[in-house]
N, C-alpha and C positions, 0 to 999 in steps of 0.2 A: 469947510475943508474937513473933512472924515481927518479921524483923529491917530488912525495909522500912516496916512501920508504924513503927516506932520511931525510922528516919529521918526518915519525916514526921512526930511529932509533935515531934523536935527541929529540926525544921526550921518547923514553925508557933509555937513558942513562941519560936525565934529571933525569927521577925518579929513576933510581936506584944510582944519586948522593944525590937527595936528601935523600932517605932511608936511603943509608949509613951514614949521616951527623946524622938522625935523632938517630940511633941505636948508632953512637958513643958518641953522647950528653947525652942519655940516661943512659948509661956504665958508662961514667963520673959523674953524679950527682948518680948512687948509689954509687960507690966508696967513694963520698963525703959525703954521709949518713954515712960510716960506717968508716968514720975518726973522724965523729963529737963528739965532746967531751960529749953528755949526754949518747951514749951506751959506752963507754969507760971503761973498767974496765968488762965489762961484763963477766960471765967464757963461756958464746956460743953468737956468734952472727951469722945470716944466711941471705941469702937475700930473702925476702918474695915479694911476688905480694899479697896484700889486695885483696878480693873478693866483700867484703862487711859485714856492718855489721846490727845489729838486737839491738833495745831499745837505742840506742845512739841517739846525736844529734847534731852530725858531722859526716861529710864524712871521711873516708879513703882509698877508694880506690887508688890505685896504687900501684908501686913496691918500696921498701926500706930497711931497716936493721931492722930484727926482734932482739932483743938482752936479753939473760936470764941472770938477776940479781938474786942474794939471796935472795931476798923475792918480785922481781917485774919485770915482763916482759915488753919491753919498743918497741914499735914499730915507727919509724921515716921516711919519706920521705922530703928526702932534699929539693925540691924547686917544689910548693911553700912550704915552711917549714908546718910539720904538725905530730904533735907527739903524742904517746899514751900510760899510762902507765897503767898497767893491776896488783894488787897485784896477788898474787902466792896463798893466802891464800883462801880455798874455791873455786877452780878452778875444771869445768868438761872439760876435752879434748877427744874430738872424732876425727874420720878420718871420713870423709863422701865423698860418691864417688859422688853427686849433691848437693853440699852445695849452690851454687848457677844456678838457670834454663837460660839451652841457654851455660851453660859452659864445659857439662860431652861432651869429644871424649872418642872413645873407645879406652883404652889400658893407658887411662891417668889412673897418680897417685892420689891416694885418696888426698884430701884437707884438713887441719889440724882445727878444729871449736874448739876455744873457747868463754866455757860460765864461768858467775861471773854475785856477785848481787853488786851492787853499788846502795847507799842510798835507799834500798828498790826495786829497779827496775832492773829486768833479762838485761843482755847485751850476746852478740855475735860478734863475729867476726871470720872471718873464710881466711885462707891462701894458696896459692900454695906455697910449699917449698920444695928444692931440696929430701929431706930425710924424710917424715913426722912421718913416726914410730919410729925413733931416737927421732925426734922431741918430740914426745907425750911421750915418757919413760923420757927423760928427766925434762919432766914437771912433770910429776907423779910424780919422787922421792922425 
């Protein structure tokens, strides 16, 4: 075996260790999101991926546990810790199929947007999640 393939195939099984490392690390801390005691008690929780949001002034992108409370939807990403609590009351939910640009494939599922006013000021945020139209009926009721 010439001694440049043999670079490239320790160099393709590098990356596909470290991938693997990186997807199982990943798995593990949502898991850890959705044992953490502030979504606990929820009657839904799901695993959301954050898109991004609109009139905040904090980040949340990434993926973590979305969790429906009785009067507050509570969105968490375990590490670095970072939490969100959304009241129920006064809630518009859409499906939109580009809620964020650079993100629509074709055949993908609609992403779940919610909007709410806090202290006078519009907010958004908007989610990929397994089920979105469950999703949004749930919210509605």
């Amino acid at each position: 075996m010439p001694g440049w393939l043999l670079v490239l195939v320790i160099v393709a099984a590098s990356v596909a260790v470290i991938a693997g490392v990186v997807m199982l690390l990943s798995f593990l801390l949502v898991r850890r999101s959705k044992a953490d005691p502030w979504v606990q008690g929820a009657g839904f929780t799901t695993l959301a991926n954050c898109l991004g949001t609109e009139g905040m002034d904090r980040q949340m992108l990434g993926t973590g546990t979305l969790a429906v409370l009785g009067d507050e939807i509570r969105f968490l990403i375990a590490t670095p810790r970072r939490q969100l609590s959304i009241p129920r009351r006064k809630l518009s939910v859409t499906l939109e199929q580009f809620p964020n640009p650079g993100d629509y494939r074709p055949g993908d599922d609609p992403a779940i947007v919610i909007r709410w006013a806090e202290n006078k000021q519009r907010q958004a945020i908007g989610f990929k999640v397994p089920d979105p139209k469950a999703l949004k009926d749930l919210l509605l009721r």
